[in-house]
C-alpha positions as CSV (number, residue, x, y, z in Angstrom):
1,X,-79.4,81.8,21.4
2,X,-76.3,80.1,23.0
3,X,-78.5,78.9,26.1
4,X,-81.5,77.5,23.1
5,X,-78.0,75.6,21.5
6,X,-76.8,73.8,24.4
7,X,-80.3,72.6,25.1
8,X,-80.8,71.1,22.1
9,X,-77.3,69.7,22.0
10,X,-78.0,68.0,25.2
11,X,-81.6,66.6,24.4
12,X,-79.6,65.1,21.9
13,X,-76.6,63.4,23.5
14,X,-79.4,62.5,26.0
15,X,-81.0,61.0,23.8
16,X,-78.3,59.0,22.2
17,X,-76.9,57.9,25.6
18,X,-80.6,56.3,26.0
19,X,-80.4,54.8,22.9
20,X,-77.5,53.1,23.8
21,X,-78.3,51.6,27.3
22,X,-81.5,50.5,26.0
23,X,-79.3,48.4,23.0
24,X,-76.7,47.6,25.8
25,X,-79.7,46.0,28.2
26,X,-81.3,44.3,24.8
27,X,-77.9,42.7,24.3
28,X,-77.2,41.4,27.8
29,X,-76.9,38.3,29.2
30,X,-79.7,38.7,31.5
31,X,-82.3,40.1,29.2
32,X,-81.6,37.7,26.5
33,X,-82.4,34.6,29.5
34,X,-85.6,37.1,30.4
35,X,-86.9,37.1,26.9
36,X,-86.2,33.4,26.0
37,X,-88.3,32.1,29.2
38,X,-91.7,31.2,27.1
39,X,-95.1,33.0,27.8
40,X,-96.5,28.8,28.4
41,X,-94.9,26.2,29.5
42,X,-96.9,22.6,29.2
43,X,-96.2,19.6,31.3
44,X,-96.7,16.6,32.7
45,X,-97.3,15.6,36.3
46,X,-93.3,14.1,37.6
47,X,-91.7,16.3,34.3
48,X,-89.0,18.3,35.2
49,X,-88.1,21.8,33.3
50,X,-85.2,24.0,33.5
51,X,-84.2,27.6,32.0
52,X,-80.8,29.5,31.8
53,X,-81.0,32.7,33.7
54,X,-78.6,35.1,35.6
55,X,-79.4,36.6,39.4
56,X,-81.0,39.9,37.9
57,X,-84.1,37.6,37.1
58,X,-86.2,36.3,39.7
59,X,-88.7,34.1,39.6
60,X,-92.1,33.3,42.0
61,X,-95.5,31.8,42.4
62,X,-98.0,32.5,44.9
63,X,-99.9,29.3,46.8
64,X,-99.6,26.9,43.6
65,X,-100.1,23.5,44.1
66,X,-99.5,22.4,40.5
67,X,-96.2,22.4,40.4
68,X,-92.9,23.4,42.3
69,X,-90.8,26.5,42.2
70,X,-86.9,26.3,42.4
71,X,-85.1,29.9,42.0
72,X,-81.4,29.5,42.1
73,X,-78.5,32.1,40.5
74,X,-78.0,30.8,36.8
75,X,-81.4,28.1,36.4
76,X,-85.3,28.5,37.4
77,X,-86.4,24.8,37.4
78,X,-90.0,23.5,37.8
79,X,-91.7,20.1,38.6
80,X,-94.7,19.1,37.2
81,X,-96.8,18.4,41.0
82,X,-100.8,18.2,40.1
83,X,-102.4,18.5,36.8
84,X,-103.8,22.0,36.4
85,X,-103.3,25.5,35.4
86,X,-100.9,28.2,37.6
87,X,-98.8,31.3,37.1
88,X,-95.3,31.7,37.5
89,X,-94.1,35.7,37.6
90,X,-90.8,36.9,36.3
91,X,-89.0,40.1,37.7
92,X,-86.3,41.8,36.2
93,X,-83.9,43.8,38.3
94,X,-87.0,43.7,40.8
95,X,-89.9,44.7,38.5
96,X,-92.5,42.1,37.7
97,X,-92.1,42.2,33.9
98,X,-93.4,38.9,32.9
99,X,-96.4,36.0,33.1
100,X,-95.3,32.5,32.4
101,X,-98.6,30.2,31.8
102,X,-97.9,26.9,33.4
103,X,-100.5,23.7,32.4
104,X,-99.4,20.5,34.3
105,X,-101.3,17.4,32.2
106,X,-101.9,14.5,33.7
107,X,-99.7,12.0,33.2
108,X,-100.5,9.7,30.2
109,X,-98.6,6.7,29.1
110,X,-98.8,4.6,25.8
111,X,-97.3,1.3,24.7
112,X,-94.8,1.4,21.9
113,X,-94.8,-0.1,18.5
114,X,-92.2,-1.3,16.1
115,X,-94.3,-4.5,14.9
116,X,-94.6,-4.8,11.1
117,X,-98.3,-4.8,10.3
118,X,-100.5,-5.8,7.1
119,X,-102.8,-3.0,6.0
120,X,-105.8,-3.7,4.5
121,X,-108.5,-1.0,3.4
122,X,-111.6,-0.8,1.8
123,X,-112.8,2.5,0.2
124,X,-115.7,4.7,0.3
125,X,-117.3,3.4,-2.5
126,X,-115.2,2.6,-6.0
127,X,-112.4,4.6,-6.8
128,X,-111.5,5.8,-10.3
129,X,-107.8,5.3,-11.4
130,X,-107.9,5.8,-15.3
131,X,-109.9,6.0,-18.4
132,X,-110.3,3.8,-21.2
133,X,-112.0,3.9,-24.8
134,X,-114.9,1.7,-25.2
135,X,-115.4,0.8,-29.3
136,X,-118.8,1.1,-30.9
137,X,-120.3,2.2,-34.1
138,X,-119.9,6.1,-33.2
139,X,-116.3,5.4,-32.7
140,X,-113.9,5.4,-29.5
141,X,-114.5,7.0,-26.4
142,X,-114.9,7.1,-22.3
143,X,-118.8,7.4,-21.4
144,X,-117.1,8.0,-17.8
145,X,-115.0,10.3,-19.1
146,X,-117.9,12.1,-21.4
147,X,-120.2,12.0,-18.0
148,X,-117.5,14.5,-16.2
149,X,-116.2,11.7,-14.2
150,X,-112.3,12.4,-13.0
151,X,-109.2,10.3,-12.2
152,X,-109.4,10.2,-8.0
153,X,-113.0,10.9,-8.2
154,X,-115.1,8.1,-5.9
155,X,-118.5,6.4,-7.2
156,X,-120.5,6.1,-3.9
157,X,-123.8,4.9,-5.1
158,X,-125.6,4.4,-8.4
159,X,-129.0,4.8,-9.0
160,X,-129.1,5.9,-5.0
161,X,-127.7,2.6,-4.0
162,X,-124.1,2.6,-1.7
163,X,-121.5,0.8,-4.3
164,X,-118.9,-1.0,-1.9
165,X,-117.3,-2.9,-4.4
166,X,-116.6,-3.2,-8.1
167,X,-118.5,-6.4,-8.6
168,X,-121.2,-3.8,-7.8
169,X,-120.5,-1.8,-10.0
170,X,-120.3,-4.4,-12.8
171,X,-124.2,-5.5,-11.9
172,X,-125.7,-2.2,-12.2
173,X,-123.6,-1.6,-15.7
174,X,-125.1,-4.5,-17.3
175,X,-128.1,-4.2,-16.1
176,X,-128.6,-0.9,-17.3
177,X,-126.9,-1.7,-21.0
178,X,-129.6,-4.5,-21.6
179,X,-132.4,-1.9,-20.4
180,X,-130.5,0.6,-22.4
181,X,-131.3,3.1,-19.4
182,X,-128.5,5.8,-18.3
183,X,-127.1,5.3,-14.3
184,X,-127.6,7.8,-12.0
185,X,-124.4,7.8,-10.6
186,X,-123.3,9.8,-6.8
187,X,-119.7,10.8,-7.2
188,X,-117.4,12.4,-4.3
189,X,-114.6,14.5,-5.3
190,X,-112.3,15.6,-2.7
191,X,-115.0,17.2,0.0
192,X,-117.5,18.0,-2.6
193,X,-120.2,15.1,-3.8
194,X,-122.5,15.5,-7.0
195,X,-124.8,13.6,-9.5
196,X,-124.4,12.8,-13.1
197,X,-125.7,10.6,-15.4
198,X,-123.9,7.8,-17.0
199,X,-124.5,5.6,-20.6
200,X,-122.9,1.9,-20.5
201,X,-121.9,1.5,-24.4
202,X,-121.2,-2.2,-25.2
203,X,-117.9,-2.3,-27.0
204,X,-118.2,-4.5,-30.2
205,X,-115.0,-6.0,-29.9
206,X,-115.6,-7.5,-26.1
207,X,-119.7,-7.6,-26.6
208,X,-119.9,-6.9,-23.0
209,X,-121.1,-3.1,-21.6
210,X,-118.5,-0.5,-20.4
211,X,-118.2,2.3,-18.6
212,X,-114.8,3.6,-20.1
213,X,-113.5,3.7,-16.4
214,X,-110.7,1.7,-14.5
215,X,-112.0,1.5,-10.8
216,X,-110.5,0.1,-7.7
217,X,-112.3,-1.0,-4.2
218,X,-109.2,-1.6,-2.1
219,X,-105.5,-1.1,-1.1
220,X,-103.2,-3.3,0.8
221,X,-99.7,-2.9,2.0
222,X,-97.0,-2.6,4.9
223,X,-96.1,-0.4,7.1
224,X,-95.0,-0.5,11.1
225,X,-97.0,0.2,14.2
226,X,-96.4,3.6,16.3
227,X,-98.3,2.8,19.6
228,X,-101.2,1.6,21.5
229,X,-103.4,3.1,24.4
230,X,-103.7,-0.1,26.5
231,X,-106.9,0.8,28.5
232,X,-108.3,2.1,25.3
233,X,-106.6,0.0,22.9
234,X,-106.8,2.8,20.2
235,X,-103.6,2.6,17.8
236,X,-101.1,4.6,15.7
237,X,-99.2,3.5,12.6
238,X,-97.4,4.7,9.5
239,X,-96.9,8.2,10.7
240,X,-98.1,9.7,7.2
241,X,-101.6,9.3,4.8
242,X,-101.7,6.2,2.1
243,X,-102.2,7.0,-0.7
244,X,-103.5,5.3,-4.3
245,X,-100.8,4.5,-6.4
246,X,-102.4,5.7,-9.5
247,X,-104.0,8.6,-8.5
248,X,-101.4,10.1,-5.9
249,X,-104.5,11.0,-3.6
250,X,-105.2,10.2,-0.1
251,X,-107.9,7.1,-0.3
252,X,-110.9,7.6,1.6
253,X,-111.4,4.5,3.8
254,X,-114.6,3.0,4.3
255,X,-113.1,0.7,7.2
256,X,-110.4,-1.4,7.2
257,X,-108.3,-4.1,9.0
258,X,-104.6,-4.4,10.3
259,X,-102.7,-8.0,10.6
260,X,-99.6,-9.6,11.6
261,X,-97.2,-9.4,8.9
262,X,-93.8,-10.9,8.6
263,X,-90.5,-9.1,7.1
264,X,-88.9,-11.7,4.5
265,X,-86.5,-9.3,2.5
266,X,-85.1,-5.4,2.3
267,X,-84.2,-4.1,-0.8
268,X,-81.5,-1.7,0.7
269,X,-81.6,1.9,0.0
270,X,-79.2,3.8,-2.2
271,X,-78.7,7.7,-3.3
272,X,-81.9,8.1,-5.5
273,X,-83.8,4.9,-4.6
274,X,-84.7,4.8,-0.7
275,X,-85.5,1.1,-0.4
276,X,-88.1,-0.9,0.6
277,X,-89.3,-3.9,3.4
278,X,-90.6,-6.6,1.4
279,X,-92.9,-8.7,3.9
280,X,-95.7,-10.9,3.6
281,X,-99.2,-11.3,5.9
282,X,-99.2,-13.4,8.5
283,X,-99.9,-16.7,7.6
284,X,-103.3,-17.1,10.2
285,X,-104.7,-13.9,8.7
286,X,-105.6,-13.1,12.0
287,X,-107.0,-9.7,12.5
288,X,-105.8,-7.6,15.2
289,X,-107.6,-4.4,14.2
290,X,-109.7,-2.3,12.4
291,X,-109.1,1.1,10.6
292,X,-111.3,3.7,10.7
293,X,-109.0,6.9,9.4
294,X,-106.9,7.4,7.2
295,X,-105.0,11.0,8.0
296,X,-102.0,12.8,6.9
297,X,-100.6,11.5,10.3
298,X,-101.3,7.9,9.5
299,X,-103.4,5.1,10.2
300,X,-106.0,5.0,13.1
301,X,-108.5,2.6,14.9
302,X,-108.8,0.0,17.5
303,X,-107.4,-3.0,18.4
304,X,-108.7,-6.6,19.1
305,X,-106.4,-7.9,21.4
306,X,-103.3,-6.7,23.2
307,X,-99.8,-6.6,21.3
308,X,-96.4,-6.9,22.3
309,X,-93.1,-5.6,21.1
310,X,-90.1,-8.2,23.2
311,X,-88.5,-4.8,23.6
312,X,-90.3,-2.5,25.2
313,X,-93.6,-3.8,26.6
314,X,-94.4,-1.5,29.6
315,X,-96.3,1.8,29.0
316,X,-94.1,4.8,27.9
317,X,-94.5,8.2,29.0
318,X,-94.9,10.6,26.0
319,X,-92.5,13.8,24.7
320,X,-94.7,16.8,24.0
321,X,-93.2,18.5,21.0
322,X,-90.9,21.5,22.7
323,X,-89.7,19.1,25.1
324,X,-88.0,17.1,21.9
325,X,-83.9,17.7,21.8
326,X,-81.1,17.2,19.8
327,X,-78.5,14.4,20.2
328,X,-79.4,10.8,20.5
329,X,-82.3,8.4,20.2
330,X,-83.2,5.3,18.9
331,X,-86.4,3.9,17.0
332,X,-88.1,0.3,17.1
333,X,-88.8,-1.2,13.3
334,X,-88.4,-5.0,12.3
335,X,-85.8,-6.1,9.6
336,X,-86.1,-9.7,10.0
337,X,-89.0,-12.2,10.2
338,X,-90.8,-10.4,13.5
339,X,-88.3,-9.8,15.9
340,X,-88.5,-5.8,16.5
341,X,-84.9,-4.2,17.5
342,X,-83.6,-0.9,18.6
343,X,-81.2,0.7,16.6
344,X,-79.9,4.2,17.1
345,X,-80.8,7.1,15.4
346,X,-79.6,11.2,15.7
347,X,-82.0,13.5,16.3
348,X,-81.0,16.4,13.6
349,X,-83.5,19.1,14.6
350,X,-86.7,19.4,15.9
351,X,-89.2,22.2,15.4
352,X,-91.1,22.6,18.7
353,X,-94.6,22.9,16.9
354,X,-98.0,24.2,18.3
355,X,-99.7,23.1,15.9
356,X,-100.4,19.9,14.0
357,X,-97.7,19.6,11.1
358,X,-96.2,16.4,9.8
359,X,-92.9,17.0,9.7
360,X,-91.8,17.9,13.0
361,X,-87.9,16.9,13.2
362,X,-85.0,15.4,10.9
363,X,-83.5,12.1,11.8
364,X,-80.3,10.5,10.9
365,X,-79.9,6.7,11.7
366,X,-76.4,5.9,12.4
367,X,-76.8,2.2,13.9
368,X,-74.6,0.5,12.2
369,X,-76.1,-2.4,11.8
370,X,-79.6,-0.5,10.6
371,X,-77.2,0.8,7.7
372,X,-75.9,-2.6,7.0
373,X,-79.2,-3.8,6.6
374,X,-81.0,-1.0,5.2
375,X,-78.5,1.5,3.8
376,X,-81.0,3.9,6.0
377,X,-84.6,4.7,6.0
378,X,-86.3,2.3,3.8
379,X,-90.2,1.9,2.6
380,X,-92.3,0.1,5.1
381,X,-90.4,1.5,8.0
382,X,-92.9,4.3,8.3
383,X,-94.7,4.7,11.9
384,X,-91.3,3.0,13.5
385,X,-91.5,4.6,16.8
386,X,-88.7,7.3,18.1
387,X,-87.8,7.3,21.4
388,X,-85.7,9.6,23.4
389,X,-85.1,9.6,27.5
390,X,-87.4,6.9,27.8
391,X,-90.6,8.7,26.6
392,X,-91.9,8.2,23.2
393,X,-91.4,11.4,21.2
394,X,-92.7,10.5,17.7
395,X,-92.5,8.3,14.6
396,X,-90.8,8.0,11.4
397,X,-92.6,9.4,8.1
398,X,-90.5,10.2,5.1
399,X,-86.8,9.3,3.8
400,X,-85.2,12.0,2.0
401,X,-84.5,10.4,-1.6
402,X,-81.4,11.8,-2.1
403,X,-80.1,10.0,1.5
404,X,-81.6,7.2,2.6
405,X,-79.9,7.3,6.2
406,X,-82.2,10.5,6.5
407,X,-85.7,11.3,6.8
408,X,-88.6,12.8,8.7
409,X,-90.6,12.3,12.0
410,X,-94.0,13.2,13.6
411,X,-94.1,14.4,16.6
412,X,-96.4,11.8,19.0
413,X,-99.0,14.5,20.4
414,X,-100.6,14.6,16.8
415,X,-100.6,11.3,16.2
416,X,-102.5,11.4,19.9
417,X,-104.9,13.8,18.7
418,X,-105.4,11.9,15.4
419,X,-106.5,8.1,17.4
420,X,-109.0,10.8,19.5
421,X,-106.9,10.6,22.7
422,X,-107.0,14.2,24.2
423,X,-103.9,14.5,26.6
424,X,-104.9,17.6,27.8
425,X,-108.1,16.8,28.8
426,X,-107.7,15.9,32.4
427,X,-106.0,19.4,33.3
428,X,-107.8,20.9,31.4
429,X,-111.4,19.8,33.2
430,X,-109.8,20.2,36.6
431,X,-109.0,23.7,36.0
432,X,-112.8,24.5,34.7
433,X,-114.4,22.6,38.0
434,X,-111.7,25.1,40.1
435,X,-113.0,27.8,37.9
């Protein structure tokens, strides 16, 4: 019984002294390194990449040619050599106890922005902003309204013919009110699209037919330019979706145009009240662009002719998301006529995101003369371009209401993916054709 005692007792300290190492390795130094080394690192051809670690953990890669290996005591460093896909193997304490994914992308360079641009869109179709009451001898009410028609609900065609604008519209309404026939009308709501059928009344105070809707066809307004590919000469601006005033919904755009646009005033931000760029287009009306999306990430298309900053006019490599940091930066905008400026800017955090989000980091601006002119983050200054170690890391979205000085960025890859320029493409073809 004694003997069946002391065995148990000593499974049990056993156990317990187990515990404890395996808390005591969990907690050390060298672990903690071990476990913080990612399962995929991404990179470009020339970047260089570094990780704390102590001389327990090793690191090695067998006959890569994508990029170099440098094991020292407290720091594994790579260099990005040749775009393509490798391993790099971890050991810990001489056990091989982890696989790092390494993608080296080929290296891709944009031009920045900072130019004040006029935006100019057309929408897919009409869109509806309000009701009204039309007066007749039944009384008051919206025929639109009555035919299941919604605010932020698009008219695409009537009578299966594509409505572009509302002079359109107007035709087909009094057309169809003198041949007292109801329009067959094609509606898109959100991603859906259905038919309904629609009765112009003629209100007897106006004599003329109504639909009891307010329509738009367009939306103009401000905002700054992020970047250009200059082989491609696909752009980036605004860093975040317009949308209709009325409605508060993203506006479907049909195609649009971008000009040169020139800064005149700044109503400075304040607590409560960010601000705003008042500008005016450029007097030529020259267009320098089209639009062909309109996305959560901001405005995308083409450009006509090349553009130029006075700041920064050689391509920029890019900063994928994780390869963002805290500390210092500055952004390009316009304040003043069209002279674009640096000013400086803090980097608050930064979420290293895999996947597309819109808020990717908090910014701070702290140039004083930015705050001088500004009080901060003002309307307009949207798609301002952040740069940080010479690379182009994002853009500015959204101030924070409460502090103008503060606000939101994009991280650049999405905005990347958004003008249809795959930066992983090139590795990514090279490693099938060594597959």
């Amino acid at each position: 019984m004694k003997k069946k005692l002391m065995k148990e007792r000593l499974r049990k300290i056993t156990g317990v002294i187990l515990l404890v190492s395996l808390i005591m390795i969990g907690f050390s130094k060298p672990f903690q390194q071990y476990v913080h080394i990612p399962l995929s690192i991404t990179m470009f051809e020339g970047d260089k990449q570094a990780f704390p670690k102590s001389g327990a953990v090793a690191a090695s890669a067998d006959a890569v040619d994508t990029f170099t290996l440098e094991d020292q005591d407290e720091a594994v460093s790579l260099k990005g050599e040749n775009s393509g896909k490798d391993e790099m193997i971890l050991q810990l304490a001489g056990l091989p106890m982890k696989k790092v994914n390494v993608n080296v992308l080929k290296q891709f360079k944009v031009l920045p922005g900072g130019q004040s641009i006029g935006v100019k869109m057309n929408t897919l179709g009409v869109l509806v902003v309000g009701h009204h009451l039309v007066t007749n001898n039944d009384g008051k009410f919206s025929p639109g309204e009555e035919a299941g028609i919604k605010v932020g609900d698009m008219i695409t065609a009537i009578d299966g013919n594509k409505i572009k604008s509302m002079n359109e519209v107007a035709r087909y309404v009094e057309n169809a009110g003198e041949n007292g026939k109801p329009l067959n009308m094609t509606i898109r709501r959100e991603q859906e699209q259905f038919e309904t059928k629609l009765v112009p009344i003629k209100d007897e105070k106006e004599q003329v037919f109504k639909l009891g809707l307010y329509i738009r066809d367009s939306a103009a307004g401000i905002g700054t330019m992020t970047f250009y590919d200059p082989n491609s000469k696909k752009y980036g601006a605004l860093g975040h979706v317009i949308s209709d005033m009325d409605t508060k919904k993203p506006i479907i755009v049909e195609d649009g145009q971008i000009v040169e646009s020139t800064v005149t005033s700044i109503e400075k931000g304040k607590h409560g009240d960010p601000g705003e760029k008042l500008a005016r287009f450029s007097g030529n009306k020259e267009i320098i662009g089209n639009i062909t999306l309109n996305s959560p990430f901001g405005i995308f298309g083409t450009l006509k002719k090349d553009i130029k900053n006075g700041v920064m006019d050689t391509p920029l490599s890019i900063g994928l998301a994780h390869q963002v940091q805290e500390g210092p930066a500055k952004i390009l905008t316009v304040t003043d006529g069209n002279e674009v400026k640096a000013y400086d800017i803090e980097i608050v955090s930064t979420i290293p995101q895999k996947f597309p989000a819109t808020k990717g980091m908090v910014i701070k601006v702290t140039d004083k003369d930015l705050l001088n002119k500004t009080g901060g983050i003002v309307q307009g200054m949207s798609g301002s371009p952040i740069i940080q170690n010479n690379k182009l890391i994002g853009a500015v979205t959204h101030v924070f209401v409460n502090d103008p000085t503060s606000g939101y960025g994009v991280h650049i890859e999405w905005m990347l993916h958004e003008a249809g320029i795959n930066i992983y493409e090139e590795g990514q073809e090279k490693m099938e054709k060594a597959g």
